[in-house]
C-alpha atoms as a printed R data frame, in Angstrom:
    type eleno elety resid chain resno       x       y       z
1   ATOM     1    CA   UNK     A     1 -61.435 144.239 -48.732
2   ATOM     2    CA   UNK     A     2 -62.973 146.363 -50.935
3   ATOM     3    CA   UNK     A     3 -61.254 149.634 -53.326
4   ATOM     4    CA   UNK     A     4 -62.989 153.067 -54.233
5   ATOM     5    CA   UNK     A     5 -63.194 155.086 -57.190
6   ATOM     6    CA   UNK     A     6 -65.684 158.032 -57.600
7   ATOM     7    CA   UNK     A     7 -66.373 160.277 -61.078
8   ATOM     8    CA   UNK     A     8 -68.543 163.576 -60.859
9   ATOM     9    CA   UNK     A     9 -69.570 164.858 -63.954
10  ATOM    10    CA   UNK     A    10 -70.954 168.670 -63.781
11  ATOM    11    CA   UNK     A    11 -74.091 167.692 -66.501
12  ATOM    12    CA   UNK     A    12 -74.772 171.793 -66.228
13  ATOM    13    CA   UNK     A    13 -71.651 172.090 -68.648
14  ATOM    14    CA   UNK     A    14 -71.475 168.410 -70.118
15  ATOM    15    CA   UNK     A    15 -67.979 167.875 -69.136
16  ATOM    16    CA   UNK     A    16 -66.193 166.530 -65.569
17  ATOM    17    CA   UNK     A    17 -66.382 168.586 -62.658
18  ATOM    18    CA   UNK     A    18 -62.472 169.332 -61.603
19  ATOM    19    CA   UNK     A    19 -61.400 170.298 -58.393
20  ATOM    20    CA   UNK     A    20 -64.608 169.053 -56.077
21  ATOM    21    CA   UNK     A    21 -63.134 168.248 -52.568
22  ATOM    22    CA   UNK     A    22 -63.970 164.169 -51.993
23  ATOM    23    CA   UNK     A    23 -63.747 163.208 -48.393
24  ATOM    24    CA   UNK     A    24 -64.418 159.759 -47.420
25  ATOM    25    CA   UNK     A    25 -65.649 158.850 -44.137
26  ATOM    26    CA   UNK     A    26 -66.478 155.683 -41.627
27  ATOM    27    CA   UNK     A    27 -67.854 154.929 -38.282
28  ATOM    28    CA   UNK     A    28 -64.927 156.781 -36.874
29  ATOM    29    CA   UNK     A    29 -64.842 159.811 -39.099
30  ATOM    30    CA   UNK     A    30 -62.579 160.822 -41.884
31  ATOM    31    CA   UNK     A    31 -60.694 158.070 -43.555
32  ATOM    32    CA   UNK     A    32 -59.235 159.722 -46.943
33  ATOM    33    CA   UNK     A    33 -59.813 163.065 -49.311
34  ATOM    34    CA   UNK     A    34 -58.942 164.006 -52.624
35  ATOM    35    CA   UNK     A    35 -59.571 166.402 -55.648
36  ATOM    36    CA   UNK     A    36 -61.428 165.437 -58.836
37  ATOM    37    CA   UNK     A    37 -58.760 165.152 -61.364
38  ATOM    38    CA   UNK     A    38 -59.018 166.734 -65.186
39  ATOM    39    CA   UNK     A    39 -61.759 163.533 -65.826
40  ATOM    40    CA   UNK     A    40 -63.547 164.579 -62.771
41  ATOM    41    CA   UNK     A    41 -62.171 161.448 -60.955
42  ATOM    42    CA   UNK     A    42 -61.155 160.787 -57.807
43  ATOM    43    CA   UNK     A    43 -59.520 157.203 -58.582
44  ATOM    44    CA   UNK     A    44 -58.201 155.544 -55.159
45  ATOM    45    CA   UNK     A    45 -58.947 158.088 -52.308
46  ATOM    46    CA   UNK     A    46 -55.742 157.381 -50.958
47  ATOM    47    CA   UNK     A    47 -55.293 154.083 -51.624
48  ATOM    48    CA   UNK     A    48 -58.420 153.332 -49.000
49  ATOM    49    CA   UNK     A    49 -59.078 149.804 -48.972
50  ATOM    50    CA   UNK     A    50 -62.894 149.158 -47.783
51  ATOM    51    CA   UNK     A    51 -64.242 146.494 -44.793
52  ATOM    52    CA   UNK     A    52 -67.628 145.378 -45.281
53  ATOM    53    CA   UNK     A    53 -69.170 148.591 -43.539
54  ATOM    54    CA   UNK     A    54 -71.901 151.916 -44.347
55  ATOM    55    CA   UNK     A    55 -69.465 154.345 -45.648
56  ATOM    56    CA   UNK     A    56 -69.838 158.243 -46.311
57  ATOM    57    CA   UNK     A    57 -68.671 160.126 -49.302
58  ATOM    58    CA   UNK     A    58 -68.648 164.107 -48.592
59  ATOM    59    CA   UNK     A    59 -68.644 166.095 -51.784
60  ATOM    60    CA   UNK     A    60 -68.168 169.944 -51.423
61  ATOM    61    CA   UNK     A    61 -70.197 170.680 -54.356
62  ATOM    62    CA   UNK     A    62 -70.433 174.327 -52.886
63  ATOM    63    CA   UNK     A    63 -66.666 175.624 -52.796
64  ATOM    64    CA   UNK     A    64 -66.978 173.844 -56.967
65  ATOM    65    CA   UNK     A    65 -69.543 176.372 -57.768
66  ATOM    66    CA   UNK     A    66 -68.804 179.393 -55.871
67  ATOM    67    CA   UNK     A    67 -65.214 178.585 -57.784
68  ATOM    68    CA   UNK     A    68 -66.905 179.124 -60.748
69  ATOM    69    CA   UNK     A    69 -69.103 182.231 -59.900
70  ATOM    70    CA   UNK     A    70 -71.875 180.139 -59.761
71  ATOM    71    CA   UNK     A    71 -74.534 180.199 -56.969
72  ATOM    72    CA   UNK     A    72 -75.900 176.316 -56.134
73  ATOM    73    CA   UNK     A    73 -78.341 175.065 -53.994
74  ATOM    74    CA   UNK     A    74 -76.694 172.366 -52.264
75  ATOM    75    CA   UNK     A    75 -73.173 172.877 -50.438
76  ATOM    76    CA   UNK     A    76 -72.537 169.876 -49.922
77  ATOM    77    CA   UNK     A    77 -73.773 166.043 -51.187
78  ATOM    78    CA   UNK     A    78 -73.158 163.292 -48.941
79  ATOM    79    CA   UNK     A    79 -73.689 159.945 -50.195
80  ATOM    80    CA   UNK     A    80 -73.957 156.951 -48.152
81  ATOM    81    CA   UNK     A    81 -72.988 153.411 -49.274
82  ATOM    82    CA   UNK     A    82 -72.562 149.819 -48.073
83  ATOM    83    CA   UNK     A    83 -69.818 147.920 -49.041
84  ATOM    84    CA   UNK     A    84 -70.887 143.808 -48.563
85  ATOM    85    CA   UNK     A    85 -67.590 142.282 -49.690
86  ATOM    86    CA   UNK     A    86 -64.457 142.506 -51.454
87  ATOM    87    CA   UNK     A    87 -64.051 143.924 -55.370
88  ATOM    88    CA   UNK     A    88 -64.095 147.448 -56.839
89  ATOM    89    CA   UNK     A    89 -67.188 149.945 -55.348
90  ATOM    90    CA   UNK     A    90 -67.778 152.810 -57.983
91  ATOM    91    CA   UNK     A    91 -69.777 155.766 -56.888
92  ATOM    92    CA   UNK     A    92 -70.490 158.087 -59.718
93  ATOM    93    CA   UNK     A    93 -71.657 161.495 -58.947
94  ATOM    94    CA   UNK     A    94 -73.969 163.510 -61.440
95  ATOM    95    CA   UNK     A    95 -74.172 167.355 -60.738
96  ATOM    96    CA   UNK     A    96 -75.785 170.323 -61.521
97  ATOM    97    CA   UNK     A    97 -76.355 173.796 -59.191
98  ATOM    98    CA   UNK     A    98 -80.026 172.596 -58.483
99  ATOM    99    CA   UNK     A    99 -79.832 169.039 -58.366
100 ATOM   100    CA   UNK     A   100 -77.884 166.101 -58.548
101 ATOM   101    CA   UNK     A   101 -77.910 161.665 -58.619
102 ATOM   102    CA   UNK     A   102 -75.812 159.184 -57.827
103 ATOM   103    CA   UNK     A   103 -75.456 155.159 -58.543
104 ATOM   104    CA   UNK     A   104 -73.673 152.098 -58.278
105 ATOM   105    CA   UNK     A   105 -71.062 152.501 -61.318
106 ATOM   106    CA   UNK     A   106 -68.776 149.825 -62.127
């Protein structure tokens, strides 16, 4: 089994994004949420522990902005992963209101 962390950094401001809503979902829908923390993490989801599987992470990037007075073009990101075995999966998120990336963090 595999564990989950995630990290969004809002690189409009330079600092961590606090207070995006993280869901985390499977094959059969929603398996965990949290908030971004002060460091912009999210560090367990829950204490979700991973099969080998294609797994969803929902990031309500628009409720952050709107938060914020700030109008974005994406409401949502939704990034889609596979985990292949056991160990730590690390899926950063970097954000601004027109565009974003993602990787494999460590």
């Amino acid at each position: 089994m595999a564990t989950l962390s995630t990290h969004v950094l809002d690189t409009s401001l330079g600092r961590p994004a606090v207070g995006v809503r993280v869901s985390l979902e499977g094959d059969g829908g929603q398996l965990a949420e949290g908030l971004t923390d002060s460091d912009g993490r999210v560090s367990d989801l829950g204490g979700s522990t991973l099969a080998p599987g294609t797994y969803r992470l929902r990031f309500e990037t628009g409720d952050y902005f709107a938060q914020r007075g700030i109008e974005g073009f994406y409401p949502e990101v939704l990034v889609t992963f596979t985990v292949e075995g056991d160990g730590h999966v690390h899926v950063p998120l970097l954000l601004s209101p027109f565009g974003y990336s993602t990787y494999r963090g460590s």
